[in-house]
Wavefront OBJ file of the C-alpha trace (Angstrom):
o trace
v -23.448 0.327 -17.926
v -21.162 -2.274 -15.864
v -19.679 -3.125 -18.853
v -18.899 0.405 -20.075
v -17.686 1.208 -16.400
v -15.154 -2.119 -16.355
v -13.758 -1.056 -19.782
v -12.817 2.327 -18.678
v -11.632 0.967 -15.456
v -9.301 -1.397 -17.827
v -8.137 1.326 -20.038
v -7.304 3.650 -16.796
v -5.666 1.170 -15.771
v -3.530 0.662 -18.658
v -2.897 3.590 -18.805
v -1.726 4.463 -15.240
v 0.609 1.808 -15.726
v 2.206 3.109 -19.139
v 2.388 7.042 -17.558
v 4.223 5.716 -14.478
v 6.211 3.095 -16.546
v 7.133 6.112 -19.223
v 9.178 8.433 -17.122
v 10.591 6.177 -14.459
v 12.345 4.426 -17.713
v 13.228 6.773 -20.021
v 14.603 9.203 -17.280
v 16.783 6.145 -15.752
v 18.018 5.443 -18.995
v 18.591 9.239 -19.848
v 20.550 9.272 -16.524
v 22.272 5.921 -16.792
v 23.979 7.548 -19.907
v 26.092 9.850 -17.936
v 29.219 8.514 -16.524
v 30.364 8.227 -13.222
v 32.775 10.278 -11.521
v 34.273 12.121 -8.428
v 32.470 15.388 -10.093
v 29.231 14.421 -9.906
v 28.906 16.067 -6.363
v 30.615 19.372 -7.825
v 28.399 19.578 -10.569
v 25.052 18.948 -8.462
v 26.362 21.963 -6.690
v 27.218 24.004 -9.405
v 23.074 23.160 -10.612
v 22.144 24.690 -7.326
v 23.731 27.509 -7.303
v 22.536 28.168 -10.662
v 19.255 27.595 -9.711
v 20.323 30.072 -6.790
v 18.563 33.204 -8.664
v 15.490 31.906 -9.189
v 14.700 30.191 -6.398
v 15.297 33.639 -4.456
v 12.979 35.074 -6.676
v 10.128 32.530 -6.600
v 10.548 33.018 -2.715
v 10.083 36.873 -3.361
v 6.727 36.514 -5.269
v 5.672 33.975 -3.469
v 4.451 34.749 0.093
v 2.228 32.594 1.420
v -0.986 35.411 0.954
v 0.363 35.392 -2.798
v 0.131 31.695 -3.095
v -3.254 31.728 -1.439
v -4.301 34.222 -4.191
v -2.859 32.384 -7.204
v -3.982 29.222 -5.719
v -7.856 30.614 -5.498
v -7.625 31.668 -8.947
v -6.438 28.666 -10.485
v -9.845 26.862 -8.709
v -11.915 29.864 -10.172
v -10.519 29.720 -13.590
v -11.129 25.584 -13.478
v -14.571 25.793 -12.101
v -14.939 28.108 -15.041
v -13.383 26.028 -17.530
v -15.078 22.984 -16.192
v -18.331 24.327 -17.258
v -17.365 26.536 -20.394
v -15.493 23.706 -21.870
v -17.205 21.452 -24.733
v -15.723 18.084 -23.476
v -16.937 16.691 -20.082
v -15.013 14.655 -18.059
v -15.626 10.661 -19.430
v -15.938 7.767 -17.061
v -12.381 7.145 -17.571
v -11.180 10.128 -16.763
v -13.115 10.356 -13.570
v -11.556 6.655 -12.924
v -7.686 8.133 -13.520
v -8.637 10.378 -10.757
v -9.926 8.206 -8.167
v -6.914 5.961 -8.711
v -4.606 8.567 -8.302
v -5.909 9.541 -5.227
v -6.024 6.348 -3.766
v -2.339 5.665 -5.109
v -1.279 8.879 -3.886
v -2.837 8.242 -0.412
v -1.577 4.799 0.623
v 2.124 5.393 -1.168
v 2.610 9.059 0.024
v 2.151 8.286 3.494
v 0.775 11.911 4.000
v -2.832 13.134 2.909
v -2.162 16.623 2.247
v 0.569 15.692 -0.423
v -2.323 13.342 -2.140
v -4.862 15.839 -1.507
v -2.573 18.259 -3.583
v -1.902 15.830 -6.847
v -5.261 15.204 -7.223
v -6.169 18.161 -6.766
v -3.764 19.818 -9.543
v -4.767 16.952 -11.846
v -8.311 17.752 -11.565
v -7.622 21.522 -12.230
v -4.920 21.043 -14.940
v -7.454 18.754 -16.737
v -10.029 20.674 -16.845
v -8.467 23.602 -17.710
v -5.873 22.336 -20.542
v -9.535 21.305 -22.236
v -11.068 24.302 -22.051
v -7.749 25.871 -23.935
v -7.979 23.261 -26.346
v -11.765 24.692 -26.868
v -10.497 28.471 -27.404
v -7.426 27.410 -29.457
v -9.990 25.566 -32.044
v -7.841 22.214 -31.835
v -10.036 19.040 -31.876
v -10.462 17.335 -28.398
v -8.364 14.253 -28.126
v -10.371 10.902 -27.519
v -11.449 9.776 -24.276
v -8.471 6.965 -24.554
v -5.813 9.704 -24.872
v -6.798 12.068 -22.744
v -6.714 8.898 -19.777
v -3.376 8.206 -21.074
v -1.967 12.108 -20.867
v -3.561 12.525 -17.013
v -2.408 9.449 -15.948
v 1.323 10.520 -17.386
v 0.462 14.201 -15.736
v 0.043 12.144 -12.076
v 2.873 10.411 -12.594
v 4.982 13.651 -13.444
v 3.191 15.746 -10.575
v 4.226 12.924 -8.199
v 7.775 13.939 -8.193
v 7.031 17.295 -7.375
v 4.909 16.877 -4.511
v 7.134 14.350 -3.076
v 10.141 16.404 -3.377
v 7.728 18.679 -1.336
v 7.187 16.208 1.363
v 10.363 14.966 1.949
v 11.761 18.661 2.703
v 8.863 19.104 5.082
v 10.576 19.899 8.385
v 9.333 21.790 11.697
v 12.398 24.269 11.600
v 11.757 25.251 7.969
v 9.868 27.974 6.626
v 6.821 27.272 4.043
v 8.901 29.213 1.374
v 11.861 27.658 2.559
v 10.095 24.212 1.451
v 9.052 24.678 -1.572
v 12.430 26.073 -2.571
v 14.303 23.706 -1.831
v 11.808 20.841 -3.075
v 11.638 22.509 -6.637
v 15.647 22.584 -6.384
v 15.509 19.144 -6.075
v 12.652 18.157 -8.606
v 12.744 20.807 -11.186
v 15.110 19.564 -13.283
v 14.068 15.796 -13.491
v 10.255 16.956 -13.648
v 11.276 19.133 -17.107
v 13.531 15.925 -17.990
v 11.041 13.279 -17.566
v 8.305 15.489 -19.013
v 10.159 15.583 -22.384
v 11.258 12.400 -22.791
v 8.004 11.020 -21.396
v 5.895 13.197 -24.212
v 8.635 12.426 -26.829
v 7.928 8.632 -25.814
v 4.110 9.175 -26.048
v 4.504 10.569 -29.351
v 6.348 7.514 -30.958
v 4.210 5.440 -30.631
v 1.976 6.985 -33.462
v 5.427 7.058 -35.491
v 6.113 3.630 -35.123
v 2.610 2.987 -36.074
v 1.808 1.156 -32.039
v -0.983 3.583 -31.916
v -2.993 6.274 -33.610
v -3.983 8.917 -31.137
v -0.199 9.247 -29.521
v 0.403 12.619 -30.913
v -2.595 13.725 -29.694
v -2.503 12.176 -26.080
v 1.735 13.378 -26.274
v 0.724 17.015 -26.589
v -2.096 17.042 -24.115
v 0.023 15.473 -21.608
v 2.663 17.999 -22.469
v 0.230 21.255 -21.682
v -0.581 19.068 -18.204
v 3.019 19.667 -17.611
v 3.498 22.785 -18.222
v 0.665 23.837 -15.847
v 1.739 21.752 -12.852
v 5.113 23.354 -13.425
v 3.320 26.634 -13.402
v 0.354 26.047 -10.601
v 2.556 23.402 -8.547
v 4.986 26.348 -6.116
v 2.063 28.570 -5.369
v -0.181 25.317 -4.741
v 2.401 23.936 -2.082
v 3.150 27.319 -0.492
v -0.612 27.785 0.069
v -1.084 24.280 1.504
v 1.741 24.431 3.633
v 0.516 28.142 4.955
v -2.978 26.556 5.131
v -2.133 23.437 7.084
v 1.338 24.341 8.767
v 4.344 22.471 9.510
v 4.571 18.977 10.528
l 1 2 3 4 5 6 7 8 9 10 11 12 13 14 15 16 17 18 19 20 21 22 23 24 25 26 27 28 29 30 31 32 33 34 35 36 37 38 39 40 41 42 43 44 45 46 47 48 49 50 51 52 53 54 55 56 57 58 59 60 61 62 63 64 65 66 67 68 69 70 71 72 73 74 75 76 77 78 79 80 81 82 83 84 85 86 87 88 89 90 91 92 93 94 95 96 97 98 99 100 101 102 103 104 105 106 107 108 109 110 111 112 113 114 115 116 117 118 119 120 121 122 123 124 125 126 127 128 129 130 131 132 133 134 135 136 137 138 139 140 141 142 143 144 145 146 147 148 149 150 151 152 153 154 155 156 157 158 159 160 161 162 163 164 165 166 167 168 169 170 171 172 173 174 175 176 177 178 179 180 181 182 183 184 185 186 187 188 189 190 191 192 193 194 195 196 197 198 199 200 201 202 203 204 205 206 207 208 209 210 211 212 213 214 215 216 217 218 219 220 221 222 223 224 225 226 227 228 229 230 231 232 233 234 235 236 237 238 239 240 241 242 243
């Protein structure tokens, strides 16, 4: 009904608003903690050249014909789950989506990096509720499970535009994504945490009953775009090319 439709629209939009509003302050004030000092340009070295070993290897198993592999898979296995799981995607779900993508559209400047959040929000959704079904764990509400994709988008965001700001015609596709998970790893595992931790206080403090619940959903959202997210870009940028 219109009124059904207008209440999930209001409670997607809520919730958009908390899942951006979540990590963007927690992760400044995280941040803000640290002092300033002449060091600060060392020690963001020092974290790449940490990151130096893995990054070589993610470019090593990832080629783009990998990535086009693991990419089809992950569709498969959502297409699967979409179908096997025992909780269908709710009005307000479906709403988080469509906002997302328009968001992700007119702010990204670039359709292929929209294209690719909602894309990974409509996999990782389906298929962190179809492992909810096999583990035996009750499906959150409709209101929490809004609230955890719309706190996955946000998250995903910083990944994808990490990706599109290191899109250049004299880089490689593997070159790309390395560097743009360089650059957004460590603040996507940061503001995950302290996003879910966030979520999750609210039911201790008594603001709401179903944060747990929408905290650790959010958190298994997270942990698949950090999963799906490198073989998703490397297989869009081989798809589409460089720009």
């Amino acid at each position: 009904t219109a009124g059904a439709a207008m209440t999930a629209a209001r409670v997607a939009a809520a919730a958009i608003a908390l899942g951006v509003a979540v990590p963007l302050f927690m992760l400044a004030g995280a941040l803000s903690l640290k002092g300033r000092t002449e060091l600060t340009a060392v020690l963001e070295n020092r974290r790449r050249a940490e990151l130096r070993s893995f990054l070589k290897t993610l470019r090593a198993l990832l080629p783009p014909s990998s990535a086009l592999a693991a990419s089809a898979i992950l569709v498969i296995g959502a297409i699967v789950a979409a179908f096997a799981t025992s909780t269908p995607a709710g009005i307000g779900e479906i709403a988080v989506t469509i906002a997302v993508a328009l968001f992700a559209a007119i702010t990204f400047v670039s359709l292929r990096t929209a294209l690719m959040a909602t894309a990974l929000l409509l996999l990782a959704g389906r298929i962190a509720s179809w492992a909810g079904d096999l583990a035996g764990v009750a499906a959150p509400t409709e209101t929490a499970r809004i609230a955890a994709l719309a706190l996955a988008a946000a998250l995903y965001m910083q990944l994808f535009l990490a990706w599109r700001d290191r899109r250049n015609p004299g880089r490689k596709t593997r070159e790309v994504v390395a560097m743009a998970t360089a650059d957004s790893l460590f603040a996507y595992v940061a503001a995950s945490t302290l996003a879910a931790a966030a979520m999750a206080a609210t039911e201790a403090a008594g603001l709401w009953s179903e944060g747990v619940e929408a905290a650790l959903l959010a958190a298994g959202l997270a942990f698949i775009g950090l999963i799906a997210a490198p073989p998703l870009m490397t297989a869009i940028g081989a798809l589409f090319g460089r720009e």
